[in-house]
Backbone and ligand atoms as CSV (ligand in chain L), in Angstrom:
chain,resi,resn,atom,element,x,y,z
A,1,UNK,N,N,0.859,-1.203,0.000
A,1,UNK,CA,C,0.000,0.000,0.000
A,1,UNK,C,C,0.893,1.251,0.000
A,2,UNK,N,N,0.422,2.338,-0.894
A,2,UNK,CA,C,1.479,3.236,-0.951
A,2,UNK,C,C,1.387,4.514,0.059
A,3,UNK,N,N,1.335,3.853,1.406
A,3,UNK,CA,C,1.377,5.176,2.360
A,3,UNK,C,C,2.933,5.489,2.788
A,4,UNK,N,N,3.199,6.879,2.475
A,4,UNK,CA,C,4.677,7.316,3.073
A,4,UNK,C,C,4.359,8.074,4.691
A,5,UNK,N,N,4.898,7.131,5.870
A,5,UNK,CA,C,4.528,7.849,6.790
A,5,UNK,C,C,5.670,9.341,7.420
A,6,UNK,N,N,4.976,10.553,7.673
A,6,UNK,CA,C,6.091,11.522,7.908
A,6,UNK,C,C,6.400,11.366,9.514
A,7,UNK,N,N,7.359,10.699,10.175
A,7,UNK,CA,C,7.901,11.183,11.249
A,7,UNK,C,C,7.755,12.441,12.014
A,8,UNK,N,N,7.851,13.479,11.702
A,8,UNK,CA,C,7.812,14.831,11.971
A,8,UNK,C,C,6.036,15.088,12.383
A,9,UNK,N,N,5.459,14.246,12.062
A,9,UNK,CA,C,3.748,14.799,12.401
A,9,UNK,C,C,3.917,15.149,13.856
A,10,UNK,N,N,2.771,15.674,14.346
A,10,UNK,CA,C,2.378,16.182,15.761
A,10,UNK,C,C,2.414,14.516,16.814
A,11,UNK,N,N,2.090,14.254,16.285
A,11,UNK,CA,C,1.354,13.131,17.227
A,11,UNK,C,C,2.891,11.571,17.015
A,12,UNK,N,N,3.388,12.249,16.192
A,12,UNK,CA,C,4.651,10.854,16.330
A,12,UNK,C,C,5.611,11.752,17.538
A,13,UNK,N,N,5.492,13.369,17.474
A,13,UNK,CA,C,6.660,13.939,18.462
A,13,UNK,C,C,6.046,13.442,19.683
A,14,UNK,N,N,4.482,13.491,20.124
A,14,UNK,CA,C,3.685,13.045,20.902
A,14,UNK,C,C,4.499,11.470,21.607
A,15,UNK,N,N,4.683,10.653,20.811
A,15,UNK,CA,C,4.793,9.396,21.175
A,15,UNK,C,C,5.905,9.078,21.513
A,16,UNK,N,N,6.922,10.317,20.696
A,16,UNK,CA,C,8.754,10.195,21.052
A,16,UNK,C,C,8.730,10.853,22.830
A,17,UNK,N,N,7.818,11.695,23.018
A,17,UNK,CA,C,8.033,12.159,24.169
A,17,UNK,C,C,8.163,14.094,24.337
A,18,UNK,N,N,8.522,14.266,22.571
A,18,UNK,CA,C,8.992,15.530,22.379
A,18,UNK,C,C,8.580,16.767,22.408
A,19,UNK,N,N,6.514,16.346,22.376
A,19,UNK,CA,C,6.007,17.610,23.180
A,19,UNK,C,C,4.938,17.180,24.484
A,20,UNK,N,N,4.420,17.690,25.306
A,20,UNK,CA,C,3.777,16.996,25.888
A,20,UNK,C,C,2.148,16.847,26.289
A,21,UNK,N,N,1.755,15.712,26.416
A,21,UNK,CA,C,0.396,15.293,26.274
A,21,UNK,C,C,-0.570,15.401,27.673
A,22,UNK,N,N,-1.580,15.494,27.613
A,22,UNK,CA,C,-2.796,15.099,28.807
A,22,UNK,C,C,-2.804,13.203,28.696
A,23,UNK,N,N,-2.481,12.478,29.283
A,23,UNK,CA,C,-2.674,11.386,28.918
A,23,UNK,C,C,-3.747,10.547,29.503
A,24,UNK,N,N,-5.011,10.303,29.085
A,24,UNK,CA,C,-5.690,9.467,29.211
A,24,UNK,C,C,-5.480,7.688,30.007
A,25,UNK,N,N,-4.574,7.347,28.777
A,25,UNK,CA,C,-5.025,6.138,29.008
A,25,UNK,C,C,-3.453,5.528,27.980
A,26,UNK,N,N,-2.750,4.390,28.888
A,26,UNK,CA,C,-1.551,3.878,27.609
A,26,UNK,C,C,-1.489,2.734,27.726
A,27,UNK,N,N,-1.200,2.058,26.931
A,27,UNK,CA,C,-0.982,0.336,26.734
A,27,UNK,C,C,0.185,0.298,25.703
A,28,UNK,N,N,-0.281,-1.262,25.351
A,28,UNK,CA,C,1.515,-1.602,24.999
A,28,UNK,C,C,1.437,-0.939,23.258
A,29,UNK,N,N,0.020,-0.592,22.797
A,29,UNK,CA,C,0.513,-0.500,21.183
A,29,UNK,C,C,-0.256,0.660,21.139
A,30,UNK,N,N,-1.144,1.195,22.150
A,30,UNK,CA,C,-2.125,2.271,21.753
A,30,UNK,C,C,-1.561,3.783,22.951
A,31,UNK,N,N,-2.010,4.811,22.783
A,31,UNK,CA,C,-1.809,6.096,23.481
A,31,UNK,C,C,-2.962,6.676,22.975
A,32,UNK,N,N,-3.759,7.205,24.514
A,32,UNK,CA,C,-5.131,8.374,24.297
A,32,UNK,C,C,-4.374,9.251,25.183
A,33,UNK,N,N,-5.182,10.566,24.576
A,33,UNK,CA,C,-4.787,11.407,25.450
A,33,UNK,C,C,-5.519,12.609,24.675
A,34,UNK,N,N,-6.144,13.357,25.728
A,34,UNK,CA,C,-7.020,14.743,25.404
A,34,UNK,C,C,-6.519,15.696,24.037
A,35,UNK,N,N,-7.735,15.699,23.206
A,35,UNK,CA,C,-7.618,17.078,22.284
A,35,UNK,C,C,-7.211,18.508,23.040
A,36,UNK,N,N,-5.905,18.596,22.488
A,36,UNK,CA,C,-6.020,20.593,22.643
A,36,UNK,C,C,-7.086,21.491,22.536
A,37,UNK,N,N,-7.738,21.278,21.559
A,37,UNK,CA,C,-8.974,22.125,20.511
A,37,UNK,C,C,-10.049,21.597,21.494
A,38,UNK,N,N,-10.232,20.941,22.349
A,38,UNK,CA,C,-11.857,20.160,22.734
A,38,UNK,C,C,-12.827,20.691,21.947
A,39,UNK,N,N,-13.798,19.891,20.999
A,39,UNK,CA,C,-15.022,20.405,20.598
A,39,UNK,C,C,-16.233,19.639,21.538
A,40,UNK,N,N,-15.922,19.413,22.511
A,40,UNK,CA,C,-16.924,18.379,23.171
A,40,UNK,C,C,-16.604,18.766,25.138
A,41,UNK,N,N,-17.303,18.482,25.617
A,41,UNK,CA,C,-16.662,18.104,27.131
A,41,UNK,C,C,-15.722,16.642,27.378
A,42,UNK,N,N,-16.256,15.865,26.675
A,42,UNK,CA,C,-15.307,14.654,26.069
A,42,UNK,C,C,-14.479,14.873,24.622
A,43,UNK,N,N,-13.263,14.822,24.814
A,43,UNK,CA,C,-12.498,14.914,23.441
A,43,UNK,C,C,-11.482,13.929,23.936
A,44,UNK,N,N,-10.940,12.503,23.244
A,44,UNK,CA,C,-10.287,12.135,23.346
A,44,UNK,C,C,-9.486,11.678,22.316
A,45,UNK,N,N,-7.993,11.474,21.849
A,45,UNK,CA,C,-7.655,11.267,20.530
A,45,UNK,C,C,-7.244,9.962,21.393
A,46,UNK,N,N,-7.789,8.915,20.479
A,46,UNK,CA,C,-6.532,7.373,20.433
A,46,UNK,C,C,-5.838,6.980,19.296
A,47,UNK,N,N,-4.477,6.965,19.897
A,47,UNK,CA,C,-4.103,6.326,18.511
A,47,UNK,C,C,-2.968,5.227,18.588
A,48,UNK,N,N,-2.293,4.617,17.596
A,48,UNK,CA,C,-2.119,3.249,17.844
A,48,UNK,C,C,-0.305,4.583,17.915
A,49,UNK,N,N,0.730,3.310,18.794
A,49,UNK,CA,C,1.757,3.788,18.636
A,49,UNK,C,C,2.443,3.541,17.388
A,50,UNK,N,N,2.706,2.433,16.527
A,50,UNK,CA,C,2.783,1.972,15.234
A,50,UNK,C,C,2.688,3.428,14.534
A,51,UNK,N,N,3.767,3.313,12.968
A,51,UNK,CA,C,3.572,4.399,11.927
A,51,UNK,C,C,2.424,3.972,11.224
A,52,UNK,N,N,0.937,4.650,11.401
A,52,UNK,CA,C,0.264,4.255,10.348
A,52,UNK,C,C,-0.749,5.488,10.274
A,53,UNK,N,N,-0.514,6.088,8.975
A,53,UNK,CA,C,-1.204,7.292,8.344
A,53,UNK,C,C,-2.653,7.242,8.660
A,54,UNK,N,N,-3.348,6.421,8.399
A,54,UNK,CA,C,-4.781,6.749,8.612
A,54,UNK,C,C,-5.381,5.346,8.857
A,55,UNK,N,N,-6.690,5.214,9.083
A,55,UNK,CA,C,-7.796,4.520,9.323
A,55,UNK,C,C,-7.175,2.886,8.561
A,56,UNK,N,N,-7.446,3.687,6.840
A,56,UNK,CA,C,-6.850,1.931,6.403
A,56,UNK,C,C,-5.890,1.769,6.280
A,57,UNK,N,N,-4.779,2.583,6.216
A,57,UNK,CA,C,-3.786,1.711,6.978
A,57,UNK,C,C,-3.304,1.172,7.723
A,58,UNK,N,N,-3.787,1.226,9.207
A,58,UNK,CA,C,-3.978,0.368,10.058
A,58,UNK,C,C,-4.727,-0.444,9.966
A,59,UNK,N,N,-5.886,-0.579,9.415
A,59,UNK,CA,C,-6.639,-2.017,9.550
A,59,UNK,C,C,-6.280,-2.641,8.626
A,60,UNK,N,N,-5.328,-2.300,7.689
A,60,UNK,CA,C,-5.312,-2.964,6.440
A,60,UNK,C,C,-3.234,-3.564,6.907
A,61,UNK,N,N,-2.921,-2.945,7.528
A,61,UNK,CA,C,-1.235,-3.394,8.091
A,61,UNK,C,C,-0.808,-3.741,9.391
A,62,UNK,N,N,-1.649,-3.203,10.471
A,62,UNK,CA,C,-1.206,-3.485,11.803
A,62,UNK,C,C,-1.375,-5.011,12.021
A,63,UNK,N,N,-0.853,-5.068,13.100
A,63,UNK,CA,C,-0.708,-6.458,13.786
A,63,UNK,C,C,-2.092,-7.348,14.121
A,64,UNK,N,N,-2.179,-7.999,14.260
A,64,UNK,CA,C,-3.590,-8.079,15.307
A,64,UNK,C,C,-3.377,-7.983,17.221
A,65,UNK,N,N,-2.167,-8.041,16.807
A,65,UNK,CA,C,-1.713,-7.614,18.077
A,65,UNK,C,C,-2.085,-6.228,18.584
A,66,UNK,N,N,-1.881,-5.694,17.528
A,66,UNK,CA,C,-2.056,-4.043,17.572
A,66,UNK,C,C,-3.207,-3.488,17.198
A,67,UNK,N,N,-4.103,-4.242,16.729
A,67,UNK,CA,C,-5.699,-3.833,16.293
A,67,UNK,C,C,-6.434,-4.511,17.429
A,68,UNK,N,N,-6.244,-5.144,18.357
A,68,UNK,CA,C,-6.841,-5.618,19.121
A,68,UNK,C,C,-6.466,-4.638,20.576
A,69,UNK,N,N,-5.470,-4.143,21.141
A,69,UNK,CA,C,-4.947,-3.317,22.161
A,69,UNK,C,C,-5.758,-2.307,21.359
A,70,UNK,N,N,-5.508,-1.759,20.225
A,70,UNK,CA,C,-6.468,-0.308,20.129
A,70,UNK,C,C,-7.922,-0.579,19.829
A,71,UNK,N,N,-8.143,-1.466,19.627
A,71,UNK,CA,C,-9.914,-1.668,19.800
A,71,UNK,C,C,-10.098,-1.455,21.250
A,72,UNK,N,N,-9.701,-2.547,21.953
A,72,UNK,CA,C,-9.805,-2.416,23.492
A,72,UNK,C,C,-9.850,-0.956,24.320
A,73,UNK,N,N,-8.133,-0.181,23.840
A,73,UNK,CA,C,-8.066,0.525,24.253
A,73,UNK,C,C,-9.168,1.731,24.299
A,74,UNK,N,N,-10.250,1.747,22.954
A,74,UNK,CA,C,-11.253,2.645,22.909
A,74,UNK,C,C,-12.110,2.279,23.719
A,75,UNK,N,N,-12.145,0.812,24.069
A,75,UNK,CA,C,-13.715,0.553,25.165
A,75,UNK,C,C,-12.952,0.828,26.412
A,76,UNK,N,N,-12.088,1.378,26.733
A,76,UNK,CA,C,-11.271,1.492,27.861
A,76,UNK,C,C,-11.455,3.314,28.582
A,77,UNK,N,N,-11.221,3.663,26.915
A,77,UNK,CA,C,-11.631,5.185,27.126
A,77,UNK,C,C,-12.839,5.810,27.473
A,78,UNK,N,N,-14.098,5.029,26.760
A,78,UNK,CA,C,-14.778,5.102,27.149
A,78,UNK,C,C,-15.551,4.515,28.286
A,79,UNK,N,N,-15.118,4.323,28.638
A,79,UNK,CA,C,-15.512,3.461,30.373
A,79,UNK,C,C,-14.628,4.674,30.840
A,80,UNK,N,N,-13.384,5.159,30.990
A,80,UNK,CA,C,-12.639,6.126,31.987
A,80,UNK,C,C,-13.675,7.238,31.733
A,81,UNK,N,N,-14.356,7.834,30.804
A,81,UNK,CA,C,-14.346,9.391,30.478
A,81,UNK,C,C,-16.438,9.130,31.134
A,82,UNK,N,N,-16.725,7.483,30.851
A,82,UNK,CA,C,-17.645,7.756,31.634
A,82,UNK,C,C,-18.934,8.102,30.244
A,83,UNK,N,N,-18.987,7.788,29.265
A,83,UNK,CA,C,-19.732,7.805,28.156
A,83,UNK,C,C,-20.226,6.727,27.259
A,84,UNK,N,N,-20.301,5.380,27.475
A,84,UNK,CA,C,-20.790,4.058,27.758
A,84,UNK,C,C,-22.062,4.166,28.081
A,85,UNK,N,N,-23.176,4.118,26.912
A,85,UNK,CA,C,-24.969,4.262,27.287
A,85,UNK,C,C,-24.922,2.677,27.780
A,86,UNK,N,N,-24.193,2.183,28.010
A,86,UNK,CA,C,-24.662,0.674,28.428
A,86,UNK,C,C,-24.179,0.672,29.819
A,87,UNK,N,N,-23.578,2.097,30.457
A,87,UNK,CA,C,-22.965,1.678,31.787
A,87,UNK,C,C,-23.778,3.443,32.824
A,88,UNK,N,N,-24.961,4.034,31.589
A,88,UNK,CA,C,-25.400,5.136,32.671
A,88,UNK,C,C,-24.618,6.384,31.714
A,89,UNK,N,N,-23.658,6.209,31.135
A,89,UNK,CA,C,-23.520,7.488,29.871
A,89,UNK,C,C,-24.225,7.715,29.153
A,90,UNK,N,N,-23.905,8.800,28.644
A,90,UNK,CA,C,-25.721,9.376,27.079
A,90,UNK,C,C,-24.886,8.981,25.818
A,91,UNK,N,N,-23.209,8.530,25.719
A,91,UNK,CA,C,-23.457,8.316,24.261
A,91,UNK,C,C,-22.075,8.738,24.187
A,92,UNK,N,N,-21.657,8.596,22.568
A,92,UNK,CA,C,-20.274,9.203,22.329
A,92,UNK,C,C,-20.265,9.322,20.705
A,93,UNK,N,N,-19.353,9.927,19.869
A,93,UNK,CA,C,-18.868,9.683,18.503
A,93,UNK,C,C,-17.860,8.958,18.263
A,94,UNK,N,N,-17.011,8.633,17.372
A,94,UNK,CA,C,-15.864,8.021,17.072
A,94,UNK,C,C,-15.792,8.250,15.857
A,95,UNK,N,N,-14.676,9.595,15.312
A,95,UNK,CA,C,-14.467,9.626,14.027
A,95,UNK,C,C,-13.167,9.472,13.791
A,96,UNK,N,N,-12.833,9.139,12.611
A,96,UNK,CA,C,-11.233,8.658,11.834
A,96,UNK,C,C,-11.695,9.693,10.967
A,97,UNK,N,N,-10.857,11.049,10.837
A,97,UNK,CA,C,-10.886,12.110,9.632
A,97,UNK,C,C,-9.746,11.727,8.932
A,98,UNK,N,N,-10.098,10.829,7.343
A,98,UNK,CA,C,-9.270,10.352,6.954
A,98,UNK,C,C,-9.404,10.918,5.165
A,99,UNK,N,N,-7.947,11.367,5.177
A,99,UNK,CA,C,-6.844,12.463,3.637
A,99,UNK,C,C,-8.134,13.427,3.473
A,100,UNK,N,N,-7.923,13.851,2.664
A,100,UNK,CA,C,-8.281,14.866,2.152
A,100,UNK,C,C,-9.772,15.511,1.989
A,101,UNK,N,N,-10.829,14.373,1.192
A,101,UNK,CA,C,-12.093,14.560,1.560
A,101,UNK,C,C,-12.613,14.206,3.275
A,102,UNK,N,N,-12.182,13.797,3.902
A,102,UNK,CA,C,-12.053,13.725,5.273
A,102,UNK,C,C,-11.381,14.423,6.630
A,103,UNK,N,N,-10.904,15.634,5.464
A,103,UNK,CA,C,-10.568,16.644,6.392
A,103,UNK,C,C,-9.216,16.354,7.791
A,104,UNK,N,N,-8.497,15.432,7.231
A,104,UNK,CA,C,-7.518,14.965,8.472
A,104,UNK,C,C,-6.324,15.766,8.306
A,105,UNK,N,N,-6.210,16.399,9.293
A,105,UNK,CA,C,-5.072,17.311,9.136
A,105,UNK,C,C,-3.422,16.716,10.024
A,106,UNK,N,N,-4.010,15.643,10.686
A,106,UNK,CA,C,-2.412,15.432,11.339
A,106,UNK,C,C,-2.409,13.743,10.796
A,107,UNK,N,N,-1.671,13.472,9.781
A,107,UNK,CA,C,-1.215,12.136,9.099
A,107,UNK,C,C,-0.704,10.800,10.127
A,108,UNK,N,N,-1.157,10.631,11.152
A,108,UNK,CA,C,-1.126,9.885,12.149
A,108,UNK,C,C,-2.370,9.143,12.499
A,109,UNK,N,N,-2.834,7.681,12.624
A,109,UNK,CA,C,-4.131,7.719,12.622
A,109,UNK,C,C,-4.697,7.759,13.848
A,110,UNK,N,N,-5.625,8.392,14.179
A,110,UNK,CA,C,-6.296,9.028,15.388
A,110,UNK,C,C,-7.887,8.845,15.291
A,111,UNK,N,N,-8.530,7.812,16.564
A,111,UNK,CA,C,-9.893,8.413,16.538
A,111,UNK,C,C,-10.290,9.158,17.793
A,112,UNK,N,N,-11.215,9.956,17.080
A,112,UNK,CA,C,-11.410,10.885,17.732
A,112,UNK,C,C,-12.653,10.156,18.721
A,113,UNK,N,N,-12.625,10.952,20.071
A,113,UNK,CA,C,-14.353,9.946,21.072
A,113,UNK,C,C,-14.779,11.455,21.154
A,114,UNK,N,N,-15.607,11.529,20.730
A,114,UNK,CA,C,-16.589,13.255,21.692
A,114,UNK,C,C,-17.740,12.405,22.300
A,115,UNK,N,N,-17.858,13.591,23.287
A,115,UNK,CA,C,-19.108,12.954,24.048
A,115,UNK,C,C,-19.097,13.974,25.007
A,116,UNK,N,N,-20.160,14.239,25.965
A,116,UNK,CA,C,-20.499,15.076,27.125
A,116,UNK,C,C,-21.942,16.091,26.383
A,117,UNK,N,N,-22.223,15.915,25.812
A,117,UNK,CA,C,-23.478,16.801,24.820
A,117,UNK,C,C,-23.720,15.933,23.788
A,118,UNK,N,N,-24.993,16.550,23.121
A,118,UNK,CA,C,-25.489,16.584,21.704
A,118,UNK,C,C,-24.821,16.706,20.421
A,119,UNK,N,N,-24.187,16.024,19.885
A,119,UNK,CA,C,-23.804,16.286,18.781
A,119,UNK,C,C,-24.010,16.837,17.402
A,120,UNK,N,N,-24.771,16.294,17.306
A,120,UNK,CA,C,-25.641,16.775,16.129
A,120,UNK,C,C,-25.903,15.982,14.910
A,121,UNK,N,N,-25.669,16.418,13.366
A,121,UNK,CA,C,-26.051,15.526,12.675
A,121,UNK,C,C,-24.510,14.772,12.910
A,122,UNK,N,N,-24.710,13.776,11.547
A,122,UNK,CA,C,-23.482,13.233,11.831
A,122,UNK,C,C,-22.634,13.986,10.771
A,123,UNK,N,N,-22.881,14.377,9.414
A,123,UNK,CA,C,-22.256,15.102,8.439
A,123,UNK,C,C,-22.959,16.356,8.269
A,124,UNK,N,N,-22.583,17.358,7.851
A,124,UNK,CA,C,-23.293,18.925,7.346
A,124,UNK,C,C,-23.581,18.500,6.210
A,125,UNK,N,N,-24.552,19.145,6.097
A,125,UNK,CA,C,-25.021,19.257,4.523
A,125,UNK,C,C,-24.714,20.186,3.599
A,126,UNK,N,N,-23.797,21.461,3.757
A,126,UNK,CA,C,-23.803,22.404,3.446
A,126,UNK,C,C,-22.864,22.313,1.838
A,127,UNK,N,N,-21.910,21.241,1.898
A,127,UNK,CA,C,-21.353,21.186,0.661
A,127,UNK,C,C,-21.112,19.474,-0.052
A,128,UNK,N,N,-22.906,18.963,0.315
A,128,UNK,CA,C,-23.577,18.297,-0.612
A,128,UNK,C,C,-22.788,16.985,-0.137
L,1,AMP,P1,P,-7.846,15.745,12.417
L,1,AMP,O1,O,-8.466,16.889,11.704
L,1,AMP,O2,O,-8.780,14.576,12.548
L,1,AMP,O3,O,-6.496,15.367,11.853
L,1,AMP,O4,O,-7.653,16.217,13.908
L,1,AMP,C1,C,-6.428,16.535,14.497
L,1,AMP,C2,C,-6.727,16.874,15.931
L,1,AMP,O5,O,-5.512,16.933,16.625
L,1,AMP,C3,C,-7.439,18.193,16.135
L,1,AMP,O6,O,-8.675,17.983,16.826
L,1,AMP,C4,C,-6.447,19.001,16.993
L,1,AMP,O7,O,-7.082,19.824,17.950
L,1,AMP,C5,C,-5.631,17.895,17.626
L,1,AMP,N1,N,-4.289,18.278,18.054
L,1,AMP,C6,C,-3.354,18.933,17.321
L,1,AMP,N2,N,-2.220,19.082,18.032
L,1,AMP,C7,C,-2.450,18.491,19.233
L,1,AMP,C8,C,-1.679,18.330,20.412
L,1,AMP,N3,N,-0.409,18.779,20.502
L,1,AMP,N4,N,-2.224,17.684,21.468
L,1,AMP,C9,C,-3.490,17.224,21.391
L,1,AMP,N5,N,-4.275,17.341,20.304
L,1,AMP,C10,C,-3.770,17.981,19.244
């Protein structure tokens, strides 16, 4: 698959140690840890430690070693942050903003959890 991953992204200095994070939650292949930007009262980014650009490239290259710690690790987050409608939470999102029509601006793959409010639709309609 022809993904070139860049080293230099935000979120690989994140994982070297080189700037520093709110950290959620860490295991052996995954790292969460709070959005800067919060658009939510819940904002959490997870992402796998592995180089992998986006959404399918991780499901399409990681380990199962490593797709299984970051699956987990999301039901993990959500149980910490307390947004689990099956445990007394109202709910959550989970988006992968992935290249270009997907609006992903840091080449690291990251899902996003919001939760603490209403979200809304799930896409705008505004440009069709
Ligand atoms: P995306 O558009 O899906 O690539 O989202 C990237 C997200 O990374 C945005 O929600 C940013 O607020 C977030 N972000 C950027 N830099 C940092 C940082 N240093 N720590 C935490 N979150 C960050």
């Amino acid at each position: 698959m022809p993904y070139s991953y860049d080293d230099q992204n935000i979120f690989a200095k994140i994982l070297r140690g080189e700037i520093p994070n709110k950290t959620v939650l860490e295991t052996a292949h995954t790292l969460a840890f709070e959005d800067i930007q919060p658009q939510a009262p819940v904002h959490v980014l997870v992402i796998p430690k592995g180089p992998y650009v986006c959404y399918d490239h991780f499901a399409q290259e990681a380990s199962e070693a490593e797709i299984v710690d970051f699956t987990r690790a999301v039901g993990e987050v959500c149980r910490l942050t307390g947004v689990q409608p099956g445990e007394g939470g109202e709910g959550f999102r989970a988006i992968a903003n992935t290249g270009a029509h997907g609006v992903q601006e840091v080449p690291h793959f990251h899902l996003h959890i919001l939760g603490g409010r209403v979200l809304g639709r799930m896409v705008g309609r505004a440009q069709g």
